[in-house]
matplotlib code that plots the C-alpha trace (Angstrom):
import matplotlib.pyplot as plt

x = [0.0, 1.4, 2.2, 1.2, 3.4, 3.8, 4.6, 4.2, 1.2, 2.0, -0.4, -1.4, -3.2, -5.5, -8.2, -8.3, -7.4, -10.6, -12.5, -11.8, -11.6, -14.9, -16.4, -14.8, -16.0, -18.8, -17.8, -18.3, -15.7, -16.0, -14.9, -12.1, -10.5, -11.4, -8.3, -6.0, -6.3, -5.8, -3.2, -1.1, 2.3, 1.5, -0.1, 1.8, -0.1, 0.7, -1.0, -0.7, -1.5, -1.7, -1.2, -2.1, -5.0, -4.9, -6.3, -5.4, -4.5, -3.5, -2.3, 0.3, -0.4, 2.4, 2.5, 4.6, 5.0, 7.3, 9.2, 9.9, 8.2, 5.2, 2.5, -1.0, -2.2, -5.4, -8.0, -6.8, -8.8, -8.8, -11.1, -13.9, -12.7, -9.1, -9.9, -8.6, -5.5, -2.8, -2.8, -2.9, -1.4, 1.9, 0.9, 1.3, 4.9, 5.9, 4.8, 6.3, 9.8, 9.5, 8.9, 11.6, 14.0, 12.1, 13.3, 9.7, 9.9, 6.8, 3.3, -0.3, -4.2, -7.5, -8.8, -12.3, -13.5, -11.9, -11.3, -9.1, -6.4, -5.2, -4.1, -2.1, -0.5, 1.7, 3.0, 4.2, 1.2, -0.4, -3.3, -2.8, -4.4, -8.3, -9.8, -13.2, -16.8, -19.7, -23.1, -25.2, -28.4, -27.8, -28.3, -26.7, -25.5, -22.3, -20.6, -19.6, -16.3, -14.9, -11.1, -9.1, -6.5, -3.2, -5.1, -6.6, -3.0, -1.9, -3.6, -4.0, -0.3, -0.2, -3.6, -1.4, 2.1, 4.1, 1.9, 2.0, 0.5, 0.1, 0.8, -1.2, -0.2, -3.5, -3.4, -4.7, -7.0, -8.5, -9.4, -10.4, -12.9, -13.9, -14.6, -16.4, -19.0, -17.8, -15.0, -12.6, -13.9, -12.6, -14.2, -12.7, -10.3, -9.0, -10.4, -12.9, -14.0, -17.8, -19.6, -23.7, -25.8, -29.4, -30.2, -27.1, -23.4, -20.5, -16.8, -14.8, -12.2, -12.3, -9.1, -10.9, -10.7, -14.5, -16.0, -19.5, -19.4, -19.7, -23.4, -23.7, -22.0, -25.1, -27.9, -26.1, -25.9, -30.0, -29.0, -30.8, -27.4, -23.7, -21.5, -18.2, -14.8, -11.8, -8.5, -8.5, -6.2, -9.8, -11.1, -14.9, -17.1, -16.8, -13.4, -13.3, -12.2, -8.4, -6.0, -3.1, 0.6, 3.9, 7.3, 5.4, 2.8, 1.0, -1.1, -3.7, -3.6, -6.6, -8.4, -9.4, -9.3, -12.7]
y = [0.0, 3.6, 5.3, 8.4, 11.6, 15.0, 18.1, 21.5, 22.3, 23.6, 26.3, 23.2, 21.8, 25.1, 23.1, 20.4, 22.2, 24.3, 21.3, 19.4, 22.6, 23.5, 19.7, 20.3, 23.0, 24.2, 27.8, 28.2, 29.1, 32.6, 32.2, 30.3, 32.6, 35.2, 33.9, 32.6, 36.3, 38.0, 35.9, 35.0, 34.8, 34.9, 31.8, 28.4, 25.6, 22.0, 18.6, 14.7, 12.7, 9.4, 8.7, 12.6, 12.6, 15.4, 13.5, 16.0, 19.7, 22.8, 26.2, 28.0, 31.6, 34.0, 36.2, 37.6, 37.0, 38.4, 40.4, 37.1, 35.0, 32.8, 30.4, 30.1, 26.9, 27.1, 24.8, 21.4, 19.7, 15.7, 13.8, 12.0, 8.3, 9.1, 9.7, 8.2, 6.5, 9.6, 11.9, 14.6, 14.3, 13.4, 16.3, 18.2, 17.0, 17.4, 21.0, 22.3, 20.1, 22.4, 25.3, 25.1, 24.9, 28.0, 29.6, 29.3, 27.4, 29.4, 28.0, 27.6, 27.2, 27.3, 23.4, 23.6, 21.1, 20.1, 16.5, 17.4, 18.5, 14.8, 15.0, 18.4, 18.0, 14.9, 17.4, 19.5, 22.3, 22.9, 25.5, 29.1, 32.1, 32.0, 35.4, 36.1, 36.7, 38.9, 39.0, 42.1, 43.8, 46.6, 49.9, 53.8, 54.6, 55.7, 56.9, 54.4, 55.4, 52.7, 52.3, 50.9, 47.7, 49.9, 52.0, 49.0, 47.5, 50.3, 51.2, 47.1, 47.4, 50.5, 48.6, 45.5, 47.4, 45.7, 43.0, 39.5, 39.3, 37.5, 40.5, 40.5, 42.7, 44.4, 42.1, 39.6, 41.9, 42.9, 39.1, 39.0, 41.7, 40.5, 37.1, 37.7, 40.3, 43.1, 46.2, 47.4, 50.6, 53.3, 52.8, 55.9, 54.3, 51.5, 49.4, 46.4, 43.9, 44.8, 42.4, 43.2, 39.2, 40.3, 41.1, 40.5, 42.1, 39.9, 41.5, 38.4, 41.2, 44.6, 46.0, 48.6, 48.8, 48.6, 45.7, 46.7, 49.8, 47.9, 47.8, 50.8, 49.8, 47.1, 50.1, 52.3, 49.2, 48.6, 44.6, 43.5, 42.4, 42.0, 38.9, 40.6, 38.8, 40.5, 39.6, 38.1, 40.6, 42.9, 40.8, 40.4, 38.0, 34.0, 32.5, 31.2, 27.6, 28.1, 28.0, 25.7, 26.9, 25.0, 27.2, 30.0, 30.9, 34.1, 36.0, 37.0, 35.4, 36.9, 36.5, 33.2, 34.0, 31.9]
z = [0.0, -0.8, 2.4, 3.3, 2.6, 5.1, 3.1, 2.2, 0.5, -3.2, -5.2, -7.1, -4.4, -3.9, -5.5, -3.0, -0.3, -0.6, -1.0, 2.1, 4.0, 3.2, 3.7, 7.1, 7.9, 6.3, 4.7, 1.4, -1.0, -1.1, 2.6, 1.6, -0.8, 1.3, 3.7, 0.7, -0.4, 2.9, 4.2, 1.2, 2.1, 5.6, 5.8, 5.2, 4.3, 4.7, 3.5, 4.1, 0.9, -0.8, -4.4, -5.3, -3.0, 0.3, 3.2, 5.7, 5.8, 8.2, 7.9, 10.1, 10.2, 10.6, 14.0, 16.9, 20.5, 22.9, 19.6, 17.8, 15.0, 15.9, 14.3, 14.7, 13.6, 11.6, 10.1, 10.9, 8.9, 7.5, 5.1, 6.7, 5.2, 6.4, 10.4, 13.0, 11.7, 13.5, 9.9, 11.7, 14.3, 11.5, 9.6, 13.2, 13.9, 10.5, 10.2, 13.7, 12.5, 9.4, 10.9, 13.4, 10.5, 9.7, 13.2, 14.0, 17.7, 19.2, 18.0, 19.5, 18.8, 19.6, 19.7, 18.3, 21.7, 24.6, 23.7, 21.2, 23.9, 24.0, 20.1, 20.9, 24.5, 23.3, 20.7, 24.3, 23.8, 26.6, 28.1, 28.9, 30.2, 28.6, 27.3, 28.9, 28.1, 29.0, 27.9, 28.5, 27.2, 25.2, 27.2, 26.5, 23.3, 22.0, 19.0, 16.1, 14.4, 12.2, 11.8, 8.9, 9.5, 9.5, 12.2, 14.8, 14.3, 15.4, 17.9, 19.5, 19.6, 21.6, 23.8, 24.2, 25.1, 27.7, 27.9, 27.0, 24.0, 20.3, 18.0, 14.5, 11.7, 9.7, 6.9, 9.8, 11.3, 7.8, 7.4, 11.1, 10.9, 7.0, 7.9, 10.8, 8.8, 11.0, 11.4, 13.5, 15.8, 18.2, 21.8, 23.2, 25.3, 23.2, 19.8, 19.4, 16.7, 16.4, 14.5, 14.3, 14.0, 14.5, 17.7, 19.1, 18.4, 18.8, 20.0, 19.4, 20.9, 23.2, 24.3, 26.1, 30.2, 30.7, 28.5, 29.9, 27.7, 24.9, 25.6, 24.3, 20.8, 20.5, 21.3, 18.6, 16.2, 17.0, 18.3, 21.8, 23.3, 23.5, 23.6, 24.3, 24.8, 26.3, 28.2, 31.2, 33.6, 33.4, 35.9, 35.4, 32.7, 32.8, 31.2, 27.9, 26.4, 26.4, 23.4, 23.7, 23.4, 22.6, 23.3, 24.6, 27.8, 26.4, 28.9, 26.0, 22.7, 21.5, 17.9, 16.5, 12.9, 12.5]

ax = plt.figure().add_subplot(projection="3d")
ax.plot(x, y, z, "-o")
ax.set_aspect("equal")
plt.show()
């Protein structure tokens, strides 16, 4: 039987990357491209096949922690048929043994449910600090003024500034705020992710002091109530499902990308 081969994913696999991605997961293509096109060159993908077929599939997004180079794994996705037989959990070790010839030794993730923490902590990832969540009913009102990528990575550097923090450029945050059907804003005293879903606006991110001002963002945006996620050194709201790290222990890693 042909055995199965770890490698980098090459521009000819596009095609079947996008496939099983979206069987996976369920986005549509235009979701797809959306992130090939917002995070080419900054995203690396790698594959596992088997006589020309991709079985298995992540993406290692470029970032920063602590001043150097970091990865954010990203869809790890395999096909249905070709489950449970350790693809990609291969494709896992193979793609941090390639990126540490890359000089890239600091990785982590967000696994999508908590039983998936046994595939990563043999790979020596392991949980740190979880962002947290409030959900309010909108009340107040407040100002909306949008701000462009270059400016909300500007300004969630100067936000996150002697902390310890994952660091996204703005073609990141571009694809953050696109993908999530929402834009970057000024809160006053810091930036947020505002994302309006009928009745209720989702912050998948508020580097403000006072998350419970972002009530007011959901009365100006007409929504009933806010889901609003924040770091965890503000002290208030339940925690979140924690990402996993390998090489690094960030306080706040912030945005999923999903």
């Amino acid at each position: 039987m042909t055995e199965f081969v770890c490698r980098p994913a090459a521009p000819a696999d596009r095609a079947a990357l996008k496939a099983l991605w979206t069987a996976s997961f369920g986005d549509s293509e235009e979701d797809v491209d959306l992130f090939l096109t917002r995070m080419r060159g900054r995203a690396v993908p790698f594959a596992v096949e088997r006589e020309g077929e991709i079985l298995s599939a992540l993406w290692a997004l470029e970032c920063a922690f602590a001043g150097e180079k970091a990865a954010y794994f990203y869809a790890v996705s395999t096909r249905a048929d070709a489950r449970h037989k350790g693809l990609a959990t291969a494709l896992m070790r193979y793609a941090l043994g390639e990126l540490e010839r890359r000089g890239v030794t600091k990785c982590w993730l967000y696994p999508a449910n908590a039983a998936l923490h046994t595939l990563y902590r043999p790979l020596g990832f392991a949980p740190c600090a979880p962002a947290r969540r409030l959900i309010l009913p909108a009340a107040g009102q407040a100002p909306l003024t949008p701000l462009s990528a270059p400016q909300a990575a500007d300004r969630r550097a100067a936000c996150l500034h002697g902390k310890n923090a994952v660091d996204w450029d703005a073609a990141a945050l571009a694809f953050a705020a696109e993908s999530a059907d929402g834009a970057w804003y000024d809160v006053g005293d810091g930036i947020a992710l505002l994302c309006p879903r009928g009745k209720t606006l989702a912050v998948p991110e508020w580097l403000a002091p006072d998350p419970r001002r972002a009530a007011a963002f959901a009365a100006a945006f007409g929504c009933e109530r806010v889901e609003v996620a924040f770091p965890f050194w503000i002290g208030v709201g339940e925690p979140l499902p924690p990402p996993l790290a390998r090489g690094m222990a960030p306080d706040y890693a912030g945005l999923t990308m999903a």
